[in-house]
C-alpha positions as CSV (number, residue, x, y, z in Angstrom):
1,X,180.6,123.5,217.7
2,X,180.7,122.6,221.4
3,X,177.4,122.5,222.0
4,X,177.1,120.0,218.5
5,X,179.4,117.8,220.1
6,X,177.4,118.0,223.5
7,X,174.5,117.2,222.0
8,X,175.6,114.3,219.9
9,X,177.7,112.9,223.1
10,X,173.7,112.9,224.6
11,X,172.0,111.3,221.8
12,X,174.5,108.4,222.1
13,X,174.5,108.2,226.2
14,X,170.7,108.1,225.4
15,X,170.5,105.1,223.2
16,X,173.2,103.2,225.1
17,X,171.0,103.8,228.2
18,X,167.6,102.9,227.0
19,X,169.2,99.6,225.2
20,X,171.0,98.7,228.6
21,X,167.3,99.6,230.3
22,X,166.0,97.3,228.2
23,X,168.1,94.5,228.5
24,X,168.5,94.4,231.9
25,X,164.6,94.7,232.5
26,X,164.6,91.2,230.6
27,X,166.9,89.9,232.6
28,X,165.3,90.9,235.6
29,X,162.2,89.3,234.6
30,X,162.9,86.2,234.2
31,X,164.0,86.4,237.9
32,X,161.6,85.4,240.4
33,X,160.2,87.2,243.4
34,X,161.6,85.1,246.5
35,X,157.9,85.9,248.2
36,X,156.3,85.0,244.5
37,X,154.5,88.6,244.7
38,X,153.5,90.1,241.9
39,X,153.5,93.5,240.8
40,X,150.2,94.2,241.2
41,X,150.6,92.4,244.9
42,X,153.4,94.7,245.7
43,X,151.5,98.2,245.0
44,X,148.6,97.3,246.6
45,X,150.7,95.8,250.3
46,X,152.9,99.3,250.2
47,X,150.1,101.4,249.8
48,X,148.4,99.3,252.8
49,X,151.6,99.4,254.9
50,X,152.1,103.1,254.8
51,X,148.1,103.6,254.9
52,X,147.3,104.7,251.6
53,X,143.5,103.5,250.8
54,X,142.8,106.0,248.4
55,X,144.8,105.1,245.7
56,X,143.7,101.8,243.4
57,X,146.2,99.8,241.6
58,X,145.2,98.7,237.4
59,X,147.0,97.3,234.4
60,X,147.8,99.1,231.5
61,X,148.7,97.9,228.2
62,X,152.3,98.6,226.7
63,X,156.0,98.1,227.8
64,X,157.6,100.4,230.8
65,X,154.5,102.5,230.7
66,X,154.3,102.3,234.4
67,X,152.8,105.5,236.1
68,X,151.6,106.9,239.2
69,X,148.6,109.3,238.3
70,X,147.4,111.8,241.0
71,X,144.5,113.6,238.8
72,X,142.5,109.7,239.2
73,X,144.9,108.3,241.6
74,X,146.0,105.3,240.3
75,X,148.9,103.1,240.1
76,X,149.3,101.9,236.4
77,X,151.2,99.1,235.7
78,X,151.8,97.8,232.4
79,X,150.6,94.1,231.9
80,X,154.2,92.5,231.9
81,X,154.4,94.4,235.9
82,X,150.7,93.7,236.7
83,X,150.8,90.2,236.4
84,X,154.5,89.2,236.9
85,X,156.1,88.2,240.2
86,X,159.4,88.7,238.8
87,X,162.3,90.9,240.5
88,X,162.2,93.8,238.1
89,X,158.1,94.0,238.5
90,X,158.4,94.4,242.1
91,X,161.2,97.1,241.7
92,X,159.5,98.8,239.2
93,X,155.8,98.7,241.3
94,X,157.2,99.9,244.2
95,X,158.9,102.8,242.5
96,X,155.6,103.4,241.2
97,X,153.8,103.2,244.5
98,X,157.0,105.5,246.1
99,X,155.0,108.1,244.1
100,X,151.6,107.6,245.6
101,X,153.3,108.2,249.3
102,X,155.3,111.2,247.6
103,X,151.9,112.2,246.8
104,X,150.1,111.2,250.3
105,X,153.1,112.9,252.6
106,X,153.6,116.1,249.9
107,X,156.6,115.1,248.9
108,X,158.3,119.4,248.1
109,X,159.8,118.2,244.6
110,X,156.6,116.4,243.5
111,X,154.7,119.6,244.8
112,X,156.6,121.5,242.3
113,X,156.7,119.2,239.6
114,X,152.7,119.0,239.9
115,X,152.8,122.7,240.2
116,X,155.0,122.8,237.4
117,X,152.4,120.8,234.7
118,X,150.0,123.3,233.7
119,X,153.2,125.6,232.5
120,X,155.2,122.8,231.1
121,X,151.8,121.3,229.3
122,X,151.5,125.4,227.3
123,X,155.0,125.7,226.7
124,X,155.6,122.1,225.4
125,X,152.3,122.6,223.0
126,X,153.6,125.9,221.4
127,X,157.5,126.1,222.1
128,X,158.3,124.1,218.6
129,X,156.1,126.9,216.6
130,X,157.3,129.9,218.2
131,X,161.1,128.7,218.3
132,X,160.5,128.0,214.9
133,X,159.5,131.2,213.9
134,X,162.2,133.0,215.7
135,X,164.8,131.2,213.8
136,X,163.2,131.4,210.7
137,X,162.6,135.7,211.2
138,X,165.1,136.5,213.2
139,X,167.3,138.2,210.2
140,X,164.1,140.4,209.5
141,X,163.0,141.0,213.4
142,X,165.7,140.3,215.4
143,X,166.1,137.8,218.5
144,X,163.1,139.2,220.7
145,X,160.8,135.9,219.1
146,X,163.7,133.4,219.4
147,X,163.8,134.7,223.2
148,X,160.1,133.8,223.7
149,X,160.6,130.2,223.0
150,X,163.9,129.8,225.3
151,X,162.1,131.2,228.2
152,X,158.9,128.6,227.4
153,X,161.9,125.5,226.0
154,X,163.7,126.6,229.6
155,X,160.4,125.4,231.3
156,X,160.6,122.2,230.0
157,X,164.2,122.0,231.0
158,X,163.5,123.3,234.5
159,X,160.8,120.6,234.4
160,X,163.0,117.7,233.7
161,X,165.7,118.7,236.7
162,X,163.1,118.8,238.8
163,X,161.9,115.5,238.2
164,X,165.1,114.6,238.8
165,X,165.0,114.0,242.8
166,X,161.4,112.7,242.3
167,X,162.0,109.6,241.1
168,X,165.5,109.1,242.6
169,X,163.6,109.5,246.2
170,X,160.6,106.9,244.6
171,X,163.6,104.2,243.9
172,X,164.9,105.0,247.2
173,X,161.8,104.1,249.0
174,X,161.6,101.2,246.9
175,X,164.9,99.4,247.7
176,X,163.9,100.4,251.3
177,X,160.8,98.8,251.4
178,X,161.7,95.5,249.5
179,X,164.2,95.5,251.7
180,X,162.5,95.8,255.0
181,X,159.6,93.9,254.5
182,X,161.9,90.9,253.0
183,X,160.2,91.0,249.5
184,X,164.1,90.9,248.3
185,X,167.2,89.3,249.7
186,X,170.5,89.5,249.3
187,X,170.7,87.9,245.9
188,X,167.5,90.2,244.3
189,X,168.3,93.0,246.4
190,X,171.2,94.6,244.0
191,X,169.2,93.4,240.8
192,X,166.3,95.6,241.7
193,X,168.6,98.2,242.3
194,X,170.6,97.7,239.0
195,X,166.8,98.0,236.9
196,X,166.1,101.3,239.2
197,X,169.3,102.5,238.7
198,X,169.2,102.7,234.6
199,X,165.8,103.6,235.2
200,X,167.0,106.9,236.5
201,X,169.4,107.3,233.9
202,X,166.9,107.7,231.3
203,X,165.7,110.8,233.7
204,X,169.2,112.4,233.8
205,X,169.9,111.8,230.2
206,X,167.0,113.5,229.5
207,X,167.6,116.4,231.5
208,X,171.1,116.7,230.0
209,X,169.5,116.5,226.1
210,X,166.9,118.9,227.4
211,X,169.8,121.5,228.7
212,X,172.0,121.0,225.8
213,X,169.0,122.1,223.0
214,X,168.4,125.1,225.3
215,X,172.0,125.9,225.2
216,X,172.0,125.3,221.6
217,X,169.0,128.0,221.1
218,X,170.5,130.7,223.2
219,X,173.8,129.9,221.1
220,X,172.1,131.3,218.1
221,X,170.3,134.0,219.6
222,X,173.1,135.4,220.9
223,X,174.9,135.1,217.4
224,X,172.6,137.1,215.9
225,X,172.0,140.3,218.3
């Protein structure tokens, strides 16, 4: 029943976050840059400040699909970050470019989030099927299946705490930079924060949801041993 309630008390921190997230990223935008910069302009000055010339900068359509790929490294900004030299496109570029330097300085937690991908990308593909299956047959074959998919679901999970201090160290850099090279002031300053900081909720809440289905699945294994 616990783990019920922990799970429900996640799906609502989870929707409150995301609808908070995306109000206060509306908010933000309609706040101006004080240097006018635009998001675009932001990624490519922080890569050039911190001597990154191997990563490009391109817009991407969508909302919040912002990404830092290091297969084709590229900064990916979605159109309303590209283009924008709002407040909450320059926090949300430079969190973006905080990656590429995570990348360029390697960055332990990204190292082991990137070493981390191949795993996560087989257990994520099968996981659902074989947990499944286990649940399904465990009265006829026991737990032994059910226990196969925990180990690859506790990858994921393992996955999502380490990204954890990934992108709380890219939002630090961030704020850092705006900071120091005067792209915010003191009035921006704390809303750039404020849209990184629910930002990073959506991380933690996920990490939490992810924990709390684990926990759920080795609830029921143990149950029926």
């Amino acid at each position: 029943m616990n783990i019920y309630v922990i799970m429900i008390v996640v799906m609502g921190l989870s929707f409150i976050i995301q609808s908070t997230l995306q109000s206060r990223f509306s908010k933000y935008s309609r706040v101006p840059s004080p240097r006018g910069l635009t998001g675009a302009d932001i990624a490519r000055l922080m890569l050039k400040r911190n001597g990154i010339d191997n990563v490009s900068v391109q817009s991407i359509p969508g909302r919040l699909t912002d990404h830092f790929n290091p297969q084709d490294m590229t900064i990916n900004l979605s159109e309303g970050v590209y283009n924008s030299a709002s407040i909450a496109a320059c926090a949300v570029a430079a969190h973006e470019t905080g990656h590429a330097i995570q990348h360029a300085q390697g960055y332990a937690p990204l190292r082991l989030r990137s070493a981390l991908v191949p795993v996560v990308n087989f257990a994520s593909n099968t996981v659902q099927w074989v947990l499944l299956a286990g649940v399904l047959l465990i009265n006829m074959f026991g737990p032994g299946l059910l226990y196969i998919g925990i180990v690859l679901f506790a990858m994921t999970t393992l996955f999502s705490f380490v990204t954890l201090p990934v992108e709380i160290n890219a939002s630090q850099r961030a704020l850092a930079w705006l900071e120091s090279e005067g792209i915010t002031d003191y009035e921006t300053a704390p809303m750039a924060k404020d849209a990184l900081k629910w930002a990073a909720y959506t991380y933690v809440v996920a990490a939490l949801g992810s924990l709390a289905t684990l926990l759920y699945y080795i609830s029921i294994a143990n149950n029926r041993r």
